[in-house]
C-alpha positions as CSV (number, residue, x, y, z in Angstrom):
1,X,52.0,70.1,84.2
2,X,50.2,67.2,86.4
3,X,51.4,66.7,89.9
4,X,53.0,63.4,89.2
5,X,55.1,65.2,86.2
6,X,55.5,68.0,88.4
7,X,57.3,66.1,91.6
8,X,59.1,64.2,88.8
9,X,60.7,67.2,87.2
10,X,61.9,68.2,91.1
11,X,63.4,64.9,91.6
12,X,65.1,64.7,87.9
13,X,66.5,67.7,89.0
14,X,67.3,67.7,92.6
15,X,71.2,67.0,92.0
16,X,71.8,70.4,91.6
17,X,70.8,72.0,95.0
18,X,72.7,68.7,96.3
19,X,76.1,70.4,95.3
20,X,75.4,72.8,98.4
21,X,74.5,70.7,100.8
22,X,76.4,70.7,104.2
23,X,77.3,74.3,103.8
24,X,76.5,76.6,106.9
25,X,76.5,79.5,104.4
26,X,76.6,79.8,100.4
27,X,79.1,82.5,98.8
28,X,77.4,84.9,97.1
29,X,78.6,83.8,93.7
30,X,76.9,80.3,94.8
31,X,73.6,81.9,96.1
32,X,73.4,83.7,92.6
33,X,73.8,80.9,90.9
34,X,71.0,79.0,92.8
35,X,69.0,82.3,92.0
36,X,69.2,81.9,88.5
37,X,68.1,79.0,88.1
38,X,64.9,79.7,89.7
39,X,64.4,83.3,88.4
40,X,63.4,81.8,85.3
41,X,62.2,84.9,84.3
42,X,65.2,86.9,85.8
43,X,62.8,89.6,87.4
44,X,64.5,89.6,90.4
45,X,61.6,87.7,92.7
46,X,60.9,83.9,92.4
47,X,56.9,83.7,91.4
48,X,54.7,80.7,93.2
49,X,55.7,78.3,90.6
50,X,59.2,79.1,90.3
51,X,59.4,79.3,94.8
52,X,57.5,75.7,94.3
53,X,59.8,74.2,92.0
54,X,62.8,75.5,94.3
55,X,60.9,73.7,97.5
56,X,60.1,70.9,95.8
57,X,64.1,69.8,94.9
58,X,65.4,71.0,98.3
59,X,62.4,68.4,99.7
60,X,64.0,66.1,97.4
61,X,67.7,66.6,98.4
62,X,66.9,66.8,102.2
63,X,65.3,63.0,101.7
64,X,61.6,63.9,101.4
65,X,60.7,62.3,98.3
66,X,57.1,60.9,99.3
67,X,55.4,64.1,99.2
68,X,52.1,65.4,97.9
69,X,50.9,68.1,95.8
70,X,49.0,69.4,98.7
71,X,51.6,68.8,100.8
72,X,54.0,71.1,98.5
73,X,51.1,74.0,98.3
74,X,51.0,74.0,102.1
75,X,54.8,74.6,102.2
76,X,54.8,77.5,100.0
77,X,52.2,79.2,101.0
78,X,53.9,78.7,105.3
79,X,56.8,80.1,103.3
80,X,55.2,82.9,101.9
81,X,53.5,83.7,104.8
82,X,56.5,83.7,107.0
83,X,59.0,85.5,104.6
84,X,57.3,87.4,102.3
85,X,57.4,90.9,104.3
86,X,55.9,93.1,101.4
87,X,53.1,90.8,100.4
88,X,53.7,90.7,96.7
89,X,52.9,86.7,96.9
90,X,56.2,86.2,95.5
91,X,60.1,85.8,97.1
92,X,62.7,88.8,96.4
93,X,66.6,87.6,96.6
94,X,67.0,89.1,99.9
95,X,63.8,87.5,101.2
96,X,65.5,84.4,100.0
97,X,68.4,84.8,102.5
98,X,66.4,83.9,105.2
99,X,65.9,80.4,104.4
100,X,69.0,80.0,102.4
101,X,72.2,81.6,104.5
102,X,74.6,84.1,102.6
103,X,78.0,85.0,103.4
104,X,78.1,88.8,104.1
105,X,79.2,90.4,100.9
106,X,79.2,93.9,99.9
107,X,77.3,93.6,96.3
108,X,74.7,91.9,97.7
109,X,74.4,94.5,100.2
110,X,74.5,96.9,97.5
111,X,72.3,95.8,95.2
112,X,69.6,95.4,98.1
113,X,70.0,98.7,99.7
114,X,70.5,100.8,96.3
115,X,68.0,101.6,93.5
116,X,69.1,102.0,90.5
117,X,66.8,102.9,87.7
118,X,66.5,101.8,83.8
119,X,67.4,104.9,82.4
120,X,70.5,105.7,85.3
121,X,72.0,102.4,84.2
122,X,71.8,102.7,80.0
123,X,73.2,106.5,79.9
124,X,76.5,105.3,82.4
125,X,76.5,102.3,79.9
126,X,76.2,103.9,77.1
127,X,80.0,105.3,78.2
128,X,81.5,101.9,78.2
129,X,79.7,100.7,75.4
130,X,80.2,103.0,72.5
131,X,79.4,100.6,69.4
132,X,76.6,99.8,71.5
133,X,77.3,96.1,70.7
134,X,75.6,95.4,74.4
135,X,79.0,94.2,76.0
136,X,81.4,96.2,77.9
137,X,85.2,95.1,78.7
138,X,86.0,93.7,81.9
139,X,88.5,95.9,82.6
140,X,86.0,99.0,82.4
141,X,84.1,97.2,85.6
142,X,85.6,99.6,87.9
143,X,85.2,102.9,86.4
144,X,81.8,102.1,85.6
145,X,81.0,101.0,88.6
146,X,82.6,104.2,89.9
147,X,80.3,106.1,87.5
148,X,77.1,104.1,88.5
149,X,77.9,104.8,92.0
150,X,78.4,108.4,91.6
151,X,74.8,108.3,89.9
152,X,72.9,107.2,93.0
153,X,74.5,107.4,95.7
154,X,76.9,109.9,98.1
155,X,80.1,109.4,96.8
156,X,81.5,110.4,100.2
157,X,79.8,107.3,101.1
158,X,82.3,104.8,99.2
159,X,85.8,104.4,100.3
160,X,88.2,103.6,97.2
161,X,88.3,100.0,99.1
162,X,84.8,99.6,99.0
163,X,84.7,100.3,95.4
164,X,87.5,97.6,94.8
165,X,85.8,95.5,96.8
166,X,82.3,95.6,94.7
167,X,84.5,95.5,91.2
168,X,86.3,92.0,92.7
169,X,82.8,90.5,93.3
170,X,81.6,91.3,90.1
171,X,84.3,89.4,88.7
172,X,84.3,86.7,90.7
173,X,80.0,86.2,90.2
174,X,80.5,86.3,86.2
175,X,83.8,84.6,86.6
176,X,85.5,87.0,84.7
177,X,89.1,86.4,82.5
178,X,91.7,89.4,81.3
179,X,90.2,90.3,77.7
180,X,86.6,88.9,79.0
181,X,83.7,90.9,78.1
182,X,80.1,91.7,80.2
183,X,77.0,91.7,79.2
184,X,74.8,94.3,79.5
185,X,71.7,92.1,80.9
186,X,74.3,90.1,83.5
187,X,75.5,92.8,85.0
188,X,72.0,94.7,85.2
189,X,70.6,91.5,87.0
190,X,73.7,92.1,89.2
191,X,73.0,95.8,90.2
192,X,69.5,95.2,90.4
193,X,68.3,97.9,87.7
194,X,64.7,98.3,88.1
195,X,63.6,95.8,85.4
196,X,60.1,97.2,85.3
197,X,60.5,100.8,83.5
198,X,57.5,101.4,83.8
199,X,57.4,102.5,87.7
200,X,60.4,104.6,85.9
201,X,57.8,106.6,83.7
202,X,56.3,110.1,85.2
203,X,52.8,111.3,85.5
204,X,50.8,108.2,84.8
205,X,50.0,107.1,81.4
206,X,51.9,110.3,79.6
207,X,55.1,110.2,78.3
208,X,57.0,113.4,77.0
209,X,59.0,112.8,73.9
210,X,62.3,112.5,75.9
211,X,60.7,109.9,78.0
212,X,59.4,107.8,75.0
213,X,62.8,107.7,74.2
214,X,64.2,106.0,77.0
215,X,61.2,103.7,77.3
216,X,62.7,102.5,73.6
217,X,66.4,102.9,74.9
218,X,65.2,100.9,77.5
219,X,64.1,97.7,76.0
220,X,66.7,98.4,73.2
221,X,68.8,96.4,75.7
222,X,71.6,96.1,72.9
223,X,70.7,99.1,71.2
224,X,70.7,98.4,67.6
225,X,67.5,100.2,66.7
226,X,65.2,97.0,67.2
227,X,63.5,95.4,70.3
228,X,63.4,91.8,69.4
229,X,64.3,88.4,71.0
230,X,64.4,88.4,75.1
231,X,64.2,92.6,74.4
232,X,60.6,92.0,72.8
233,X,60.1,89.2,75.8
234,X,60.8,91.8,78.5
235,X,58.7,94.4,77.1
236,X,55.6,92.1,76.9
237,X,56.2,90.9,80.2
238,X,56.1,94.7,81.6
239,X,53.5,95.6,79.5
240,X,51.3,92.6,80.5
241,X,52.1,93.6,84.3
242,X,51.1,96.9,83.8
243,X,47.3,95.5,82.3
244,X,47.3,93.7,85.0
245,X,47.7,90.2,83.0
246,X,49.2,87.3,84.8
247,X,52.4,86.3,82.8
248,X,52.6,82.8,81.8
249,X,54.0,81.2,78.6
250,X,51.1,81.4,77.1
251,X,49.6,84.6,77.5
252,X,52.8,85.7,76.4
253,X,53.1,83.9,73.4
254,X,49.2,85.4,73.0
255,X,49.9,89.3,73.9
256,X,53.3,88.9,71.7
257,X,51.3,88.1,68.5
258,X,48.8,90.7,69.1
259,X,51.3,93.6,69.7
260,X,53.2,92.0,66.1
261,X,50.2,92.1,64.4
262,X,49.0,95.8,65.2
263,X,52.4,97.5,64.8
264,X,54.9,95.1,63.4
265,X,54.4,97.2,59.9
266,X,57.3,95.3,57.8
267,X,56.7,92.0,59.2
268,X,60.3,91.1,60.5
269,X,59.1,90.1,64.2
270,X,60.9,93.0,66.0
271,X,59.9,96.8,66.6
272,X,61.3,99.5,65.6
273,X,61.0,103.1,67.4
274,X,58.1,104.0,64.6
275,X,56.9,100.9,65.5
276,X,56.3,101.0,68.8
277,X,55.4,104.4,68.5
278,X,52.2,103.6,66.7
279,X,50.9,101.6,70.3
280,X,50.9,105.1,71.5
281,X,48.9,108.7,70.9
282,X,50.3,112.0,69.7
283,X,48.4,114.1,72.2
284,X,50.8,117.3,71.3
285,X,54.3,117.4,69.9
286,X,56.1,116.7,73.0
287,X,53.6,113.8,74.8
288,X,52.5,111.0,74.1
289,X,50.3,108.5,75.5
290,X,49.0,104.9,75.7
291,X,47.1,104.7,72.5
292,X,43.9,103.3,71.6
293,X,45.8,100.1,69.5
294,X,47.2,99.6,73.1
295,X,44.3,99.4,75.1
296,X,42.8,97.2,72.2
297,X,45.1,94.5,72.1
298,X,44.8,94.6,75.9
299,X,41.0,95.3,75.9
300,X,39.8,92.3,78.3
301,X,42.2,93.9,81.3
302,X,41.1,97.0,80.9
303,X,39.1,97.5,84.6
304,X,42.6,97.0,86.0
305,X,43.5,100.5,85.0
């Protein structure tokens, strides 16, 4: 995008951050849906771009409009300097709260201070989800999140107000209605399940047969025996992370055709488990690991390994 289209786009769009303006502190359900709409990508962390789209409309909205690219790249990189503590060149949520003030809230407290992996949060779904349609019914919220709880943390740590605290902000955030359903994504992004499964995967590059399983389960976000759609999106993404491939649209869009060409077998533009087996190695009958066809399609990252 060139510079002039760029600063357009922030000023076509400033309106929205101007619905917040005055506020001493945003409600949590507010700051989460400011997040969103940066998190493009929903990973959790705004990127460069998205942190320089975000500065760009709140320049906008605070009157600034006669700025320059190299004004905007100074900005964001005094902002990443000052408030990114873990120096991944990108802003977490909680990072965020710095410049933007929360009220104090006890999910977002959670969801900062807890980690919750990929595999922890599918099996206590699993429960509330038995058709595994990917939705669970509102009124579950609290004995799931009674479950999920019990899964990773001291449950002598949670007072039964506490834990009808956390189920009232849940509904509040998805603004929630008697007979409503959740969605398994919305209320992963909520909980901050570790998006990324591989830093969920033991001993390197070798998966046992149990663990191949989740890694499927995993991207199987609505478990119907396919990853396709957003699924298929997701899995690329972590893949191309794990190469050490920057993730844009269109080495996406490149890395996606690649992976359907090699194991896409019956041409319908999801994989199956057999599938997505054949980007990985037999090295006995209970491992596997990264196969050759992977590190083929991902060949010109390889020194990252």
């Amino acid at each position: 995008m060139a510079d002039d289209d760029y600063i357009s786009s922030a000023y076509q769009n400033s309106s929205f951050l101007s619905q917040f303006r005055g506020q001493a502190k945003l409600s949590t359900k507010q700051y989460f849906l400011l997040w969103c709409r940066y998190d493009v990508q929903r990973n959790g962390y705004l990127t460069r771009k998205e942190l320089e789209m975000f500065l760009a409309e709140l320049l906008m909205v605070t009157g600034d409009i006669h700025f320059s690219r190299d004004e905007l790249d100074q900005m964001t990189e005094g902002v990443l300097t000052q408030f990114d503590n873990n120096n991944s060149d990108c802003l977490e949520m909680w990072e965020l709260t710095e410049i933007i003030p929360v009220e104090e809230n006890l999910l977002f407290k959670f969801r900062t201070q807890t980690a919750i992996t990929g595999p922890q949060f599918t099996s206590t779904w699993r429960k509330y989800d038995p058709f595994r349609a990917g939705l669970m019914e509102a009124c579950d919220i609290h004995d799931f999140m009674l479950d999920i709880i019990g899964t990773v943390c001291d449950m002598q740590q949670i007072t039964r107000s506490k834990l009808t605290e956390l189920t009232r902000n849940v509904v509040e955030i998805l603004d929630l209605r008697v007979g409503s359903k959740v969605r398994m994504a919305d209320m992963a992004f909520l909980l901050n399940v570790d998006s990324t499964f591989m830093n969920c995967i033991k001993n390197g590059d070798r998966l046992t047969r149990s663990e191949f399983g989740e890694f499927f389960d995993h991207y199987d976000a609505d478990m119907n025996g396919f990853i396709e759609g957003n699924e298929l999106m997701l899995l690329m993404g972590d893949l191309m992370s794990r190469f050490g491939i920057e993730v844009n649209a269109t080495t996406l869009a490149d890395t996606l055709g690649n992976v359907l060409d090699s194991c896409d077998v019956d041409g319908d533009g999801k994989i199956n488990k057999e599938e997505l087996a054949l980007l990985f190695s037999h090295i006995d009958q209970e491992s596997y690991i990264w196969g050759e066809l992977l590190y083929f399609t991902f060949q010109h990252c390889l020194y990252f390994m």
